[in-house]
N, C-alpha and C positions, 0 to 999 in steps of 0.2 A: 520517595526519591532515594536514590542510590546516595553513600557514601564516601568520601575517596579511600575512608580506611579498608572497605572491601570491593572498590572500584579500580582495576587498571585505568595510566594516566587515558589512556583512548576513550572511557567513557567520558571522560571531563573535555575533551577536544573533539568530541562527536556531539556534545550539547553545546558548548561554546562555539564552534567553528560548526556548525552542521549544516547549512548550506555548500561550506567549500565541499565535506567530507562526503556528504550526500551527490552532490557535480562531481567529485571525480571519481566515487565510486560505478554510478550510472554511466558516464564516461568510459568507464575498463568493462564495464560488464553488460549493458543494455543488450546490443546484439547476441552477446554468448547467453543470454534469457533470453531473447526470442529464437533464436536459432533450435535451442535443446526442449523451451518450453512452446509457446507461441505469440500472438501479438497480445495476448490479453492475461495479462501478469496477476491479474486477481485470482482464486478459487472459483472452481463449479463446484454444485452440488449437487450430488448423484442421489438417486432414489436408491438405487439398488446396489450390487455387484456387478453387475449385468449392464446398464445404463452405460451407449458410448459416451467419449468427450462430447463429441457435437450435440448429443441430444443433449446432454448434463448441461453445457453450456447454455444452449438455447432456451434452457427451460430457467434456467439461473435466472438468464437476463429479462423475460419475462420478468417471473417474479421482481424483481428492482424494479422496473418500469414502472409495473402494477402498483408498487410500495411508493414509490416516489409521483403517483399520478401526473405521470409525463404528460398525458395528454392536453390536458388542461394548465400545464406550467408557462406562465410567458416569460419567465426570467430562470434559465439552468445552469447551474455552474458542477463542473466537475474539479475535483480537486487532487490533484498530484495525479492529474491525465496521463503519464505517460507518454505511448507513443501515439495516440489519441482514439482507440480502434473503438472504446465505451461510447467516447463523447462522441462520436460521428452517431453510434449507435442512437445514442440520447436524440440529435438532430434530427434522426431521419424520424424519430416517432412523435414528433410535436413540431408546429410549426412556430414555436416561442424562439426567441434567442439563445444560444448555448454556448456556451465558454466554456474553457477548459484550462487549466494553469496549470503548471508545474515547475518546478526550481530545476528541473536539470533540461539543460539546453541539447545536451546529445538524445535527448526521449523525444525531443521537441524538434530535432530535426528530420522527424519520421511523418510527422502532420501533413505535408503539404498536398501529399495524393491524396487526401477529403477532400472534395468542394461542395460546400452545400450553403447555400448563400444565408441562413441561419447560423453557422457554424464557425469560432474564430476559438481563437488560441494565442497567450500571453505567456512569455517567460516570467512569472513570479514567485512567490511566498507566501505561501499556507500561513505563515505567522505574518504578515502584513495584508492578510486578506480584505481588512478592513480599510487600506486604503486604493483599492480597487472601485470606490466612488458606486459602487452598485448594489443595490437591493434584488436578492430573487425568493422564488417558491420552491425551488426543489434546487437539493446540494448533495452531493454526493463524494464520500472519501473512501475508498477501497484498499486495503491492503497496504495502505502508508501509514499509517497515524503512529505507525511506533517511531518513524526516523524524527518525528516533534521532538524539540528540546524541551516542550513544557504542554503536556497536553492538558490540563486546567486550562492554562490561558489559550489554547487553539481554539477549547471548543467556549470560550466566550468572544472569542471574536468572530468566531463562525457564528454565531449565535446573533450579533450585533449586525450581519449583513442577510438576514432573514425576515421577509415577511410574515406578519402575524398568520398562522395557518400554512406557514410553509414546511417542509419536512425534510427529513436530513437523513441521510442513510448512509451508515458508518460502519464498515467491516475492519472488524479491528484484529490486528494479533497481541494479545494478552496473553498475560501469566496468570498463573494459577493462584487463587487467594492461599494466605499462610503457608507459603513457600520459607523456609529455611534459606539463611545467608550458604550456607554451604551446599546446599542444592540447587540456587541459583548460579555460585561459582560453577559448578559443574558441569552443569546442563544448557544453561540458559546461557551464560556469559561468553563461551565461546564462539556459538553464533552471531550475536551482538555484536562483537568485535568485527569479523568477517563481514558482518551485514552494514557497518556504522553505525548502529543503532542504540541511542544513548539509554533509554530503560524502557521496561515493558510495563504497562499499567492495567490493574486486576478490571474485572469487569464492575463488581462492587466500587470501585469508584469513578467509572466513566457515571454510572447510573448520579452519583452524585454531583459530576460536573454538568451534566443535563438539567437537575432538578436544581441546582442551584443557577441557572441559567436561561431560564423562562420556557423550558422543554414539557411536553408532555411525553414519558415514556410508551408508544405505542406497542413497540414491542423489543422484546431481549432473549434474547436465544444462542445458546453455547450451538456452534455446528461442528465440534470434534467429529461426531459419526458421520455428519455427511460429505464432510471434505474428508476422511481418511485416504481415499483413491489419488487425491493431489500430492499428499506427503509422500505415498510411494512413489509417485510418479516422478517425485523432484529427486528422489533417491536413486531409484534407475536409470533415470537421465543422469544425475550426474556419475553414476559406474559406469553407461557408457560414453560416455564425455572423458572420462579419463582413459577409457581404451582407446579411442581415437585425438583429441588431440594434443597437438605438437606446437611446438614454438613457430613454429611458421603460420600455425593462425593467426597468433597472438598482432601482427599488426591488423590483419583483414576485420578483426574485431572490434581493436579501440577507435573509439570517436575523434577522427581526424582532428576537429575542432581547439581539441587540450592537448598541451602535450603531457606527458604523462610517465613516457621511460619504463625504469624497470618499475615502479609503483605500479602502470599499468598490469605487466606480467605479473605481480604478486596479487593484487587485487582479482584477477582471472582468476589462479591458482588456489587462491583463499576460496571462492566461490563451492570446491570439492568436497572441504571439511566441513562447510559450511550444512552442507545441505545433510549429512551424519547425522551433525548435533541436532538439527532441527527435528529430525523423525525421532531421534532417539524422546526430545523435549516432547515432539504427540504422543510418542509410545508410553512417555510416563506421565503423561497427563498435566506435565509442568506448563505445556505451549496450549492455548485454547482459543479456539478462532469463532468471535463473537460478533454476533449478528445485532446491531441497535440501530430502530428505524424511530424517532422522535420528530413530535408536531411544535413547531414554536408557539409559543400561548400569544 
C-alpha cells in the first residue's frame, strides 16, 4: 500500500472517497470512452499484428465464456458492468440468471436497450458485494479492480459470495513487481491521478489474496504482448481526440444526471495526458495487464 509520504493528497481521497471519485469521474468521461474507444472498455487480445478489432474481440470473449463455463452457470454476476455490453453478452450464452453491478450510475444508464428476461442490472459496490444476498458460479471483474480502495478485502468478499466450484475471472491492471518509489512517481502515478485510481497491486500478490481465500489458482498469465494493439490504440485515439475536440463537446459528453461544471471539463481534458503515461507505463514494462482465472475450493 502506498504511503502519504510519497502519495499526493488525491491518492488518499481516491481510497477514502472512491465511490464519489470513481461516480464523477465516469460521469465526465463515460461517453468520451465510448465514443473514441467502444462499448466495451476492457482489452482484446490479438493473436497477431494482423488480427482486426472484431476478430480480436470475438475471439477474446469466447475465450472468457469458455473460462468461466457460462453455459452451465445458473447464477452470473458481472462486476463493475459498465455500460452492460459483456453482461448482455454473458446472458445471451446461458440461460442461468445474470446480474451485472456497478457503482457509477452514468455507465448504468446505458443498460436499458438489453432486454433479455435473464438479464438485470443494480447500481452498487464491488466493496459491499457481500450484501447483495446472492450466491453464484461464475463472476467476472474486468479491467476495474485497480479503482478498489482495498483489493485484499474485494477479493474476500468476492470470495464469500461464491459457490464451492464456481470461478472468477479477473483482468487486472497491475504494476510491475519491485518497482522503485521514484519510478512509480514517474510513470505510474500520473495516470492514477487522472484515472482515480488509488494504487495498483503486483500480480504476486493478487496470487496470495486468492490462496489465502479458498481459491484454486487455474490459471495466471501476464498478457502485455497480447494486449500491446490496445495501448496504441488508446494513444492514437486520444492524438486524435485532441485534434478534433472542442469545448463545445464538452456538454454533449458529461452525464446529465451530476452536475459537475468545470470538474467535468478538466476531468475530460485530464483523459489526454492520461492516456501518455499509460503507453509510456506498457512501454516500460511498469503497467502489466494480468489475466487470473480462479476455482473456489
Amino acid at each position: 500500500m502506498f504511503t502519504t509520504k510519497t502519495h499526493p493528497k488525491d491518492f488518499r481521497y481516491f481510497k477514502e472517497q472512491y465511490d464519489e471519485s470513481v461516480e464523477r469521474m465516469f460521469a465526465a468521461v463515460g461517453d468520451l470512452y465510448a465514443e473514441y474507444w467502444n462499448d466495451f472498455f476492457h482489452f482484446a487480445l490479438f493473436q497477431d499484428e494482423h488480427e482486426s478489432r472484431e476478430s480480436a474481440f470475438e475471439n477474446t470473449h469466447k475465450k472468457y465464456l469458455e473460462a468461466l463455463r457460462i453455459h452451465d452457470a445458473r447464477h452470473v454476476l458481472e462486476l463493475a458492468c459498465g455500460r452492460g455490453s459483456f453482461t448482455n453478452l454473458l446472458a445471451e450464452h446461458t440461460s442461468g440468471e445474470v446480474l451485472g453491478i456497478d457503482i457509477s450510475r452514468s455507465q448504468l444508464s446505458h443498460v436499458k436497450r438489453f432486454k433479455r428476461p435473464n438479464l438485470r442490472f443494480k447500481h452498487h459496490d464491488i466493496m459491499k458485494v457481500d450484501e447483495l444476498g446472492q450466491m453464484f458460479d461464475a463472476v467476472v471483474l474486468m479491467d476495474a479492480e485497480c479503482y478498489l480502495p482495498d483489493k485484499q478485502l474485494a477479493v474476500e468478499k468476492i470470495s464469500n459470495v461464491m459457490n464451492p466450484g464456481a470461478r472468477l475471472l479477473l483482468l487486472g491492471w497491475c504494476k510491475q513487481d519491485g518497482l522503485n518509489s521514484i519510478q512509480e512517481e514517474l510513470v505510474l502515478h500520473p495516470f492514477m491521478k487522472y484515472w482515480a485510481i488509488p494504487s495498483l497491486e503486483t500480480p504476486d500478490n493478487y496470487k496470495k489474496y486468492f490462496e489465502h481465500n479458498d481459491f484454486n489458482i487455474i490459471e495466471m498469465t501476464d498478457l502485455n504482448n497480447q494486449v500491446k494493439r490496445n495501448w496504441e490504440f488508446g494513444y492514437e485515439s486520444a492524438l486524435k481526440g485532441i485534434k478534433m475536440l472542442s469545448f463545445k463537446d464538452v456538454p454533449r459528453l458529461v452525464w446529465k444526471g451530476m452536475t459537475l461544471g468545470s470538474e467535468g471539463v478538466r476531468l475530460i481534458k485530464e483523459q489526454f495526458p492520461a492516456a501518455v503515461y499509460i503507453k509510456v507505463g506498457y512501454d516500460l514494462g511498469f503497467l502489466r495487464y494480468v489475466y487470473f482465472l480462479v476455482e473456489k475450493k
